[in-house]
TIVEXFI-91396 format. One record per residue (C-alpha): residue in one letter; x, y, z. Coordinates in steps of 0.25 Angstrom, whole numbers, plus 5000, padded with zeros to 4 digits. Layout:
<sites>
AXYZ/...
</sites>
This chain:
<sites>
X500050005000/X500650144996/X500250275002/X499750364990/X499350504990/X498350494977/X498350594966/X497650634954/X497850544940/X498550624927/X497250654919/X497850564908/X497750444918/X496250464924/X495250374921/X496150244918/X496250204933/X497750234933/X498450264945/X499850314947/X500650284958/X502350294958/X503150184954/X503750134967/X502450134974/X501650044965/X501749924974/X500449824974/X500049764989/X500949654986/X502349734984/X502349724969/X502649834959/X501449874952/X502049924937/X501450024930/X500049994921/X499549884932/X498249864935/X498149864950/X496949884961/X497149994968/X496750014982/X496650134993/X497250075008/X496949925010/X495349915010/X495150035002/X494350054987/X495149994976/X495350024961/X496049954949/X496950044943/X498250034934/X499450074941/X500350184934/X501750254940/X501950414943/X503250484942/X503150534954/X503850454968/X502750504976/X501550424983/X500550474974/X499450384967/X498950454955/X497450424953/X496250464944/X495050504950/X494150354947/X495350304956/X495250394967/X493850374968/X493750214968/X494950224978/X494150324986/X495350444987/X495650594985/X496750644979/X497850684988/X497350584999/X498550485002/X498150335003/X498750195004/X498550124991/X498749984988/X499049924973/X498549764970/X498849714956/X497649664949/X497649524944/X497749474930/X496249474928/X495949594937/X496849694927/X496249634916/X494949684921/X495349804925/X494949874912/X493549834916/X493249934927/X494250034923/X493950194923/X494250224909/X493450174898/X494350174888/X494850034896/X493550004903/X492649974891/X493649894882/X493849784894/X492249784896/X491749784880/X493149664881/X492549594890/X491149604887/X491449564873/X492349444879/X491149394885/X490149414873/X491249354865/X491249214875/X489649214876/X489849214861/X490849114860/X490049004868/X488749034861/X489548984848/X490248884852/X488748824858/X488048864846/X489048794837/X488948674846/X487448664846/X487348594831/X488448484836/X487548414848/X486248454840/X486748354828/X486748244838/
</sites>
């Protein structure tokens, strides 16, 4: 857990759930480096709100965590306020749905209209294959 004072996001960065937070304090709960471009959840003190973002760095050394305005309300802070945050690494199949529920939708729709059509696609697929098998047991 680091100790942040929380600032406001570049207004190039807003609504794309980044966070930016200096280099040697991008640590996850477990002691690992988080590199650049992760998707992580993050998390205000040990019980707090949570929210998946993706982690960026800051030139600066300070402790500052650079947030957009969607970040600091799901996390429930102001800026300027200094909290304890903590960084956890989403799994394999929690950053691939990440996109899902993510503030811009310019990332958001493609995963859900993906999805969607994945699943169309599968209803498809099985609705051929049984009609295409139909024929085979009626012949008997």
């Amino acid at each position: 857990m680091a100790q942040l004072a929380v600032k406001a996001l570049e207004i190039e960065d807003t609504w794309k759930d980044i966070v930016r937070i200096n280099k040697s304090l991008r640590h996850d709960i477990h002691g690992r480096f988080v590199r650049r471009g992760t998707p992580c959840a993050l998390r205000k003190g040990r019980d707090g709100p949570c929210k998946w973002v993706v982690v960026h760095s800051r030139e600066s050394p300070d402790a500052v965590s650079q947030m957009d305005l969607n970040v600091r309300l799901a996390l429930d802070v102001r800026e300027g306020e200094i909290c304890e945050f903590s960084l956890e690494t989403l799994s394999w199949i929690r950053s691939h749905w990440f996109p899902w529920w993510a503030s811009d939708p310019i990332y958001r729709l493609p995963a859900q209209l993906g999805l969607l059509s994945a699943a169309i696609g599968t209803v498809l697929a099985v609705l051929g294959i049984v009609v295409g098998l139909v024929p085979l047991f009626k012949r008997q």
